[in-house]
N, C-alpha and C positions, 0 to 999 in steps of 0.2 A: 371308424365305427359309426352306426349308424348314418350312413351314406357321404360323411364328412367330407372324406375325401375326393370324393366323384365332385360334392359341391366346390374345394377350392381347385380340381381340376378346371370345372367348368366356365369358373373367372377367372381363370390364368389364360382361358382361350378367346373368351368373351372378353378384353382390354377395358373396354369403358362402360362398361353397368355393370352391375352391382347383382352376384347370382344368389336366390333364393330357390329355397328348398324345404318339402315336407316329407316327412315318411308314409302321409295317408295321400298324397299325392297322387296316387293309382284310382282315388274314390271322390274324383271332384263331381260336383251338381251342375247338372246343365241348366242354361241359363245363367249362369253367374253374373253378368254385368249388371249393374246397380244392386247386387245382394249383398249389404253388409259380409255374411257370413257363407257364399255361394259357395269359397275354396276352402272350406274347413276342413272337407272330407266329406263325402254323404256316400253310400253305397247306392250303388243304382244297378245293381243283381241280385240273387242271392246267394252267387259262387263266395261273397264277399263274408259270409257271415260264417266259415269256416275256423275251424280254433287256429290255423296256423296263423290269422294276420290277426288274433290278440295282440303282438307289441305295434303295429300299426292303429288298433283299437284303443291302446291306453294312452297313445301320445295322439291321438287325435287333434288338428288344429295348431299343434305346435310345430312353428319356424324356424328356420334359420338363414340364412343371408354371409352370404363369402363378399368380401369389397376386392375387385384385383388387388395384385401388387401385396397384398395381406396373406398369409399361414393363419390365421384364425378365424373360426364361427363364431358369430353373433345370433342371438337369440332376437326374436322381433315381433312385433305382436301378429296375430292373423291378418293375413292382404284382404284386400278385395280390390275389384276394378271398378270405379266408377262408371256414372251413366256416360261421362265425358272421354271415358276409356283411359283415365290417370290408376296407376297403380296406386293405393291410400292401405292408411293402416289403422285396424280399427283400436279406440283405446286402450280395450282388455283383452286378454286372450280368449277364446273361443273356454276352455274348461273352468273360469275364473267364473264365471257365471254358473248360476247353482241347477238352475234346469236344464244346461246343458251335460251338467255332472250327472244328472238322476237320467239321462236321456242315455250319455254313454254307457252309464252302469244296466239300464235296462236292454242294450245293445250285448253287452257281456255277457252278460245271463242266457242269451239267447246261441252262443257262439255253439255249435256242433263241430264234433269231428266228422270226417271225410264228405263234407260238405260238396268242397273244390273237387273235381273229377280232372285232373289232366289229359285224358282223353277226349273229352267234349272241347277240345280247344280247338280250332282250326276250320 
């Protein structure tokens, strides 16, 4: 559930690193190197603001990380890449923080249906 399984698929394939995973994953910010908070999630359409990726919208930010060799998910705080190009982890989670709580909720608010067109893809 919620992609779980794809994640310890993917470090049962990958042997030695350690696979991480978001649900908003689909809506990273360009530029992310040196951004604290770059792979939190940021929409950069407006296909994105459709009501069907509300549960992409309310878990925004939040991680998870498969270690090979392991059957379980661990929860992790939000990544970023450093200027140095090291994957790092910031202390708090991306929703732990309060402006980014009024930021999501005014994202919500905003959600329409039939937003997303599946014919405009290709």
């Amino acid at each position: 559930m919620h992609g779980d399984s794809l994640l310890i698929a993917m470090s049962s394939i990958f042997r030695l690193s350690t696979a991480y995973g978001t649900e908003s994953w689909l809506m990273v910010k360009p530029f992310l190197f040196g951004k604290q908070r770059g792979i939190r999630g940021n929409p950069i359409e407006l296909k994105y603001m459709d009501e069907i990726y509300r549960p992409v919208w309310e878990r925004i930010g939040a991680w998870k990380k498969a270690t090979p060799g392991e059957d379980s998910i661990a929860q992790v705080h939000t990544p970023f890449i450093s200027k140095d190009g090291d994957l790092q982890f910031n202390k708090l989670d991306y929703l732990s923080v309060k402006k980014h709580q009024k930021r999501q909720l005014r994202k919500l608010k905003k959600l329409k249906p039939d937003v997303f067109k599946l014919n405009r893809i290709g």
